[in-house]
PyMOL commands that place a pseudoatom at each C-alpha (Angstrom):
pseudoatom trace, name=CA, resn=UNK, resi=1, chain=A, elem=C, hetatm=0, pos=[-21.623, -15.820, -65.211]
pseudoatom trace, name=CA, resn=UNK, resi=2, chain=A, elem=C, hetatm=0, pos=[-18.310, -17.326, -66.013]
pseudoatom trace, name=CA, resn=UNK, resi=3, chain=A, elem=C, hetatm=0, pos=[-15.947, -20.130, -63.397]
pseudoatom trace, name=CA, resn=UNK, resi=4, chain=A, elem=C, hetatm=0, pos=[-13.592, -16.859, -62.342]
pseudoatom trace, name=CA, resn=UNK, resi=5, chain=A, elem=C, hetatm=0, pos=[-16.533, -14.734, -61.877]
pseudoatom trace, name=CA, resn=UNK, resi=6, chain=A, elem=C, hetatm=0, pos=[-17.986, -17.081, -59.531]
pseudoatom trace, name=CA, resn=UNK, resi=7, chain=A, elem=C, hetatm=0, pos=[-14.653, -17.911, -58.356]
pseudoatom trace, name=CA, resn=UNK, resi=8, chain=A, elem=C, hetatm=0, pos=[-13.978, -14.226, -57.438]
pseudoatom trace, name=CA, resn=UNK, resi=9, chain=A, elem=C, hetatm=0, pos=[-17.805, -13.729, -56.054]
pseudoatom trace, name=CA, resn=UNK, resi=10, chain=A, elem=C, hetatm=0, pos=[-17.535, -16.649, -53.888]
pseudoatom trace, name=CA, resn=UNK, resi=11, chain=A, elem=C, hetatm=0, pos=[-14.206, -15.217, -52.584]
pseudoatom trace, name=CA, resn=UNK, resi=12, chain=A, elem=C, hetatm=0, pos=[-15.926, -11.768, -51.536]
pseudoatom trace, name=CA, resn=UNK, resi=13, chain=A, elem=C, hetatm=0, pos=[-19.083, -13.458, -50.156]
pseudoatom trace, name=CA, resn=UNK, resi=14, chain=A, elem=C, hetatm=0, pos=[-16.404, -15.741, -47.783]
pseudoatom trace, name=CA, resn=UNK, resi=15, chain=A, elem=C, hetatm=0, pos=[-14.014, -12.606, -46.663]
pseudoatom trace, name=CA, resn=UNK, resi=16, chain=A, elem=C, hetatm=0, pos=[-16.916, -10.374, -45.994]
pseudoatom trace, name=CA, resn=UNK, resi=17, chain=A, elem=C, hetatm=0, pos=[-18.578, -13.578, -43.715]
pseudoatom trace, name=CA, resn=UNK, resi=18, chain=A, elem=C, hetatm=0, pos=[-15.725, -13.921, -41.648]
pseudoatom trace, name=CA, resn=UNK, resi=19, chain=A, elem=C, hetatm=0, pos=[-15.576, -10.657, -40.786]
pseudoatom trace, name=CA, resn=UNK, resi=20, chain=A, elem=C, hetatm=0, pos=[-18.747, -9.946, -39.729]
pseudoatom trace, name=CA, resn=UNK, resi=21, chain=A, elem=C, hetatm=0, pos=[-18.056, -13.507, -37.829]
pseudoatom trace, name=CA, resn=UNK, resi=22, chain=A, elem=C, hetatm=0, pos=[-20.963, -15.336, -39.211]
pseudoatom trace, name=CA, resn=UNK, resi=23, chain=A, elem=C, hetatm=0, pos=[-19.012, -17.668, -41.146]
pseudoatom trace, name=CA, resn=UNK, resi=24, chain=A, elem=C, hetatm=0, pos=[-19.245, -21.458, -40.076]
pseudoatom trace, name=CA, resn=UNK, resi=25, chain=A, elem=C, hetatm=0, pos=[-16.071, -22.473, -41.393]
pseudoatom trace, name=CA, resn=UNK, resi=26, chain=A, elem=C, hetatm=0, pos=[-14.432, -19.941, -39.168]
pseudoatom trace, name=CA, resn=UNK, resi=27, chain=A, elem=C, hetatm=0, pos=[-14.880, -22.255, -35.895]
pseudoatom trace, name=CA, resn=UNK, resi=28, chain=A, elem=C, hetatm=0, pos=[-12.425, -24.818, -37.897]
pseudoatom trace, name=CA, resn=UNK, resi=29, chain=A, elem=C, hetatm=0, pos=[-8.926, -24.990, -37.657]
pseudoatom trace, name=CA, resn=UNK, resi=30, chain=A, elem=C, hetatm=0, pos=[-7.045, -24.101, -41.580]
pseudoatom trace, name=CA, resn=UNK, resi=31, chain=A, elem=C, hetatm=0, pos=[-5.819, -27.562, -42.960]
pseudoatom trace, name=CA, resn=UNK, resi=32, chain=A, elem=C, hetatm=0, pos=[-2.896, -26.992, -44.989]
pseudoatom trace, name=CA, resn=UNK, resi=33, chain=A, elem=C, hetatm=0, pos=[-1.908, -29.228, -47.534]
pseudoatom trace, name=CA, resn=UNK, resi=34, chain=A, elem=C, hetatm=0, pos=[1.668, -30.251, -49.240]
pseudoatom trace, name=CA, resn=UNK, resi=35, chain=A, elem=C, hetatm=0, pos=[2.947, -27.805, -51.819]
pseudoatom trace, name=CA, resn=UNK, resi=36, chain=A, elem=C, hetatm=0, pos=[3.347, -29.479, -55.027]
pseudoatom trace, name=CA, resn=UNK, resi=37, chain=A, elem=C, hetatm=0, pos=[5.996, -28.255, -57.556]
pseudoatom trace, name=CA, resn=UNK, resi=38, chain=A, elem=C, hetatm=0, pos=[5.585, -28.978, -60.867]
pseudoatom trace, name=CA, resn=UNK, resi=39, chain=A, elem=C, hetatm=0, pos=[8.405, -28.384, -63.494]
pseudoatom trace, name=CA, resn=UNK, resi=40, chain=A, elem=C, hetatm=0, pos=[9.221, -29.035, -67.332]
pseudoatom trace, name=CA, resn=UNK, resi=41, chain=A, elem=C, hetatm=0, pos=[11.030, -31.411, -67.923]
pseudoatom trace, name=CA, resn=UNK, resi=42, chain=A, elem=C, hetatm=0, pos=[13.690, -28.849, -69.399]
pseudoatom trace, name=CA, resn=UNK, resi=43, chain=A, elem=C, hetatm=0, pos=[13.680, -26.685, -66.165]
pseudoatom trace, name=CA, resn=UNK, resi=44, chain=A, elem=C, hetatm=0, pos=[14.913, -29.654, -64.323]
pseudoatom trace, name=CA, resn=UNK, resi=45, chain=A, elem=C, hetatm=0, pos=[17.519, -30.854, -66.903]
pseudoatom trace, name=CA, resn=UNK, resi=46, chain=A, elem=C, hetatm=0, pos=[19.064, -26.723, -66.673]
pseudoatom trace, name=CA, resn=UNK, resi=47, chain=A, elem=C, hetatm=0, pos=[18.968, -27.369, -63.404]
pseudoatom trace, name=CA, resn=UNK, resi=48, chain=A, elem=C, hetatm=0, pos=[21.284, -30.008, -63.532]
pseudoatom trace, name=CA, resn=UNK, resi=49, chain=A, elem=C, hetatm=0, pos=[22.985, -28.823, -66.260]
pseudoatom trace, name=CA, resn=UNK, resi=50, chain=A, elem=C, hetatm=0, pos=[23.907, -25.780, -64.050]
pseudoatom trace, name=CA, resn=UNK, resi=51, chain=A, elem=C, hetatm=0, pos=[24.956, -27.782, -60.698]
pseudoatom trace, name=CA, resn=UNK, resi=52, chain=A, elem=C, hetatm=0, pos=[26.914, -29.963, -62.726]
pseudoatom trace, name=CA, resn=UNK, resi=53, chain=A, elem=C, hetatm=0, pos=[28.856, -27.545, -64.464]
pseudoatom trace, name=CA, resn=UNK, resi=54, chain=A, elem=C, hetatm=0, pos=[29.577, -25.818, -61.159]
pseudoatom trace, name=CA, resn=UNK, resi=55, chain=A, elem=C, hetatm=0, pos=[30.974, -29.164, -60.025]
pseudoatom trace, name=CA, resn=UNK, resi=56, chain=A, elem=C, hetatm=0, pos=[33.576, -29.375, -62.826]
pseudoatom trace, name=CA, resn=UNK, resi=57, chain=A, elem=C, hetatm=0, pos=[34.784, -25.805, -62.068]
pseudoatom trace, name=CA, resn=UNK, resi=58, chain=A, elem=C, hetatm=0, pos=[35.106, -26.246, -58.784]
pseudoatom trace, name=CA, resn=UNK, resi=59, chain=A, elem=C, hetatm=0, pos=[37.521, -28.804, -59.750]
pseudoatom trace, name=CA, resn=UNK, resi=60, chain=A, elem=C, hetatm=0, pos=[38.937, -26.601, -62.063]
pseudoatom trace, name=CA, resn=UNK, resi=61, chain=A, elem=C, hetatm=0, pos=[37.696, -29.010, -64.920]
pseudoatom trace, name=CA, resn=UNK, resi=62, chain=A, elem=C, hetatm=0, pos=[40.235, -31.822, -64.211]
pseudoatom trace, name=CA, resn=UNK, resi=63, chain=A, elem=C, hetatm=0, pos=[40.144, -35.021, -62.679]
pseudoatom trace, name=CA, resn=UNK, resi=64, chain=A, elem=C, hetatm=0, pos=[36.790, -35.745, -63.374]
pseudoatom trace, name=CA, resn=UNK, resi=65, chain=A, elem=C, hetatm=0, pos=[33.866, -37.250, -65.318]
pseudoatom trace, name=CA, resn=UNK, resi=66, chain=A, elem=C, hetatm=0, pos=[31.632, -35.251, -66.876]
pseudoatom trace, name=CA, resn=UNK, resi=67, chain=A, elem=C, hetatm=0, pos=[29.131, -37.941, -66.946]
pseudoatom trace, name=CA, resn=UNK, resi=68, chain=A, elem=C, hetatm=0, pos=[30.097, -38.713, -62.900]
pseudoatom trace, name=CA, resn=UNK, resi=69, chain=A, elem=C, hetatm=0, pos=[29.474, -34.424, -62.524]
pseudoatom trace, name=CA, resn=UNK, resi=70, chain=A, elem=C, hetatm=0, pos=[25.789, -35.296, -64.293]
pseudoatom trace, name=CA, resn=UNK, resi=71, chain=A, elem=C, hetatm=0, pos=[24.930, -38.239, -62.137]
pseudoatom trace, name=CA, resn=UNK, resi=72, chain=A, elem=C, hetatm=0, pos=[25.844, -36.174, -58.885]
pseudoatom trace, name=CA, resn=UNK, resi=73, chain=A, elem=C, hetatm=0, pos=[24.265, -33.043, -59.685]
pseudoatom trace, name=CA, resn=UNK, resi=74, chain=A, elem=C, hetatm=0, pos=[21.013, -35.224, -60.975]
pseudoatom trace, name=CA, resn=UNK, resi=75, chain=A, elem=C, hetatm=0, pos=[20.716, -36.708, -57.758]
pseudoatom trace, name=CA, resn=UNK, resi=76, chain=A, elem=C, hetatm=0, pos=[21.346, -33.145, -55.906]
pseudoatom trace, name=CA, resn=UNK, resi=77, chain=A, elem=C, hetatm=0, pos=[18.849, -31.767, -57.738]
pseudoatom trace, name=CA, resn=UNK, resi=78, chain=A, elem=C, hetatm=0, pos=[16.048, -34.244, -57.103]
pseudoatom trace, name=CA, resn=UNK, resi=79, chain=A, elem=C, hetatm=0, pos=[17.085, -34.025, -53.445]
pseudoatom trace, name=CA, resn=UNK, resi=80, chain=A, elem=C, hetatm=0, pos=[16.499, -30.716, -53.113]
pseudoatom trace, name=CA, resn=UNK, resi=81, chain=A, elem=C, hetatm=0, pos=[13.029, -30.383, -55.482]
pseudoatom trace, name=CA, resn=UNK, resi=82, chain=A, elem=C, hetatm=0, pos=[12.089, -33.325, -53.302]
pseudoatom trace, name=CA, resn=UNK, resi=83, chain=A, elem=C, hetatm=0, pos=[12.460, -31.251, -49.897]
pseudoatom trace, name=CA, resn=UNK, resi=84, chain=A, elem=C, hetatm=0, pos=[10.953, -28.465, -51.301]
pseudoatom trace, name=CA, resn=UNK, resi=85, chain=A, elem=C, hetatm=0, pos=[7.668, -30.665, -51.962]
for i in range(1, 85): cmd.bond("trace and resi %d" % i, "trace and resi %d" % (i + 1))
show_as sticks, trace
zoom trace
């Protein structure tokens, strides 16, 4: 029997315990654990690439730094990845 197999028959042997009630796990509260995202190191540089693009037009592409737009928007980014973690 392969790992998903028993992955999949220890699934089915858990669901149909806690229905009939006779699980021992059920008298435990769920523990839920931090979400971890995990992204290439390219999704996170489009990311960025994106955002600070979107900060030069808003500008309307003057006045500005494109490396300053970069820095920003890297910073944004990891904020927000960060929060959703």
């Amino acid at each position: 029997m392969n790992e998903a197999t028993q992955t999949r028959k220890g699934a089915t042997n858990k669901s149909s315990q806690s229905r009939r009630g006779k699980s021992a796990s059920s008298s435990n509260p769920v523990k839920s654990e931090p979400i971890t995202i995990s992204l290439a190191y390219e999704t996170r540089e489009s990311m960025i690439r994106v955002a600070a693009y979107l900060k030069a037009e808003q500008r309307g592409f003057v006045n500005g730094s494109p490396e300053q737009d970069w820095l920003e928007a890297e910073r944004e980014v990891d904020k927000n990845l960060a929060a959703a973690s």
